[in-house]
N, C-alpha and C positions, 0 to 999 in steps of 0.2 A: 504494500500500500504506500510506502514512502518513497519506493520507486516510481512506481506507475499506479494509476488508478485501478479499480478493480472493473471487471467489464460488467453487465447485468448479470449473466450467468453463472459466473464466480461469486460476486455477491448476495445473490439467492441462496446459492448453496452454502456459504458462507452464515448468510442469517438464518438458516433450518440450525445449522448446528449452536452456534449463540443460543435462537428462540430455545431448541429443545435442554438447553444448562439455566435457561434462566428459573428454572424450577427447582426450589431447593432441596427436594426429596429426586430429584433424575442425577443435580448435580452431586449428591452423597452416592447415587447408585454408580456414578460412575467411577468417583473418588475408592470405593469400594471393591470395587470391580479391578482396577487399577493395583489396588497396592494386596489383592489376590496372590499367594505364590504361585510362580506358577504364570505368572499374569491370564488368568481365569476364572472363574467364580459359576458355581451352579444354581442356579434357579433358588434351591433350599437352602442355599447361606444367604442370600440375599432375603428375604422376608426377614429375619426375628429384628436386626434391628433397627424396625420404620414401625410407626403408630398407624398402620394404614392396612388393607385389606391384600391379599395375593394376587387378586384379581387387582385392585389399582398397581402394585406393583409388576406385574406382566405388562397392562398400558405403558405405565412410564418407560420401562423395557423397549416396548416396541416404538416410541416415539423415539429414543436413544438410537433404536437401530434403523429407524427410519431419516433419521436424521445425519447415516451414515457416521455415526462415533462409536459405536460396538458391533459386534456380530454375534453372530449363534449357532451353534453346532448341538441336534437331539443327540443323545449317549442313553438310549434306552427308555427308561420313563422320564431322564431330567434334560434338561437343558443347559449346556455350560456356555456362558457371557465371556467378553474378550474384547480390551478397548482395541481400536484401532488405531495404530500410532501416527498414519502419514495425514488422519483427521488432526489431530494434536498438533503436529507438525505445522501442518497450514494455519491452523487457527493462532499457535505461536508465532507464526510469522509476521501475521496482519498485523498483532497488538505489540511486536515487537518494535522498542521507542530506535528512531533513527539516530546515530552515531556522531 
């Protein structure tokens, strides 16, 4: 961004992943998810610690991965989460202060 501006398309995609952190139970899920050994986390460790339902934490889930910041791989009945780094990356980029 302190290079060059950002085009609409990059921008978009840019603000999906902003919009989906600006929620503060997505941005712990990520936070979460993150510092997983392992860099992975399964569906069942993520519920116990959120005041909220399984079902809203699946939503939040799938706005994260709709928003292109995590993915997800079934392993039988569960699900294991996994941030995406090169999302991280770009978004470290944009907010990074110029030199």
């Amino acid at each position: 961004m302190v290079r060059e501006p950002l085009g609409a398309e990059a921008a978009a995609g840019m603000a999906r992943m902003f919009k989906a952190l600006s929620d503060p139970v997505r941005l712990r899920l990520l936070s979460l998810i993150a510092s997983y050994e392992g860099g992975e986390a399964c569906v069942c460790d993520l519920t116990g610690p959120f005041d909220v339902s399984q079902p809203t934490i699946s939503h939040h889930l799938k706005v994260l991965r709709e928003a292109g910041l995590v993915d997800s791989e079934r392993r039988g009945t569960w699900v294991y989460y996994w941030v995406l780094p090169d999302a991280l990356t770009q978004m470290s980029a944009l907010l990074k202060a110029p030199e």
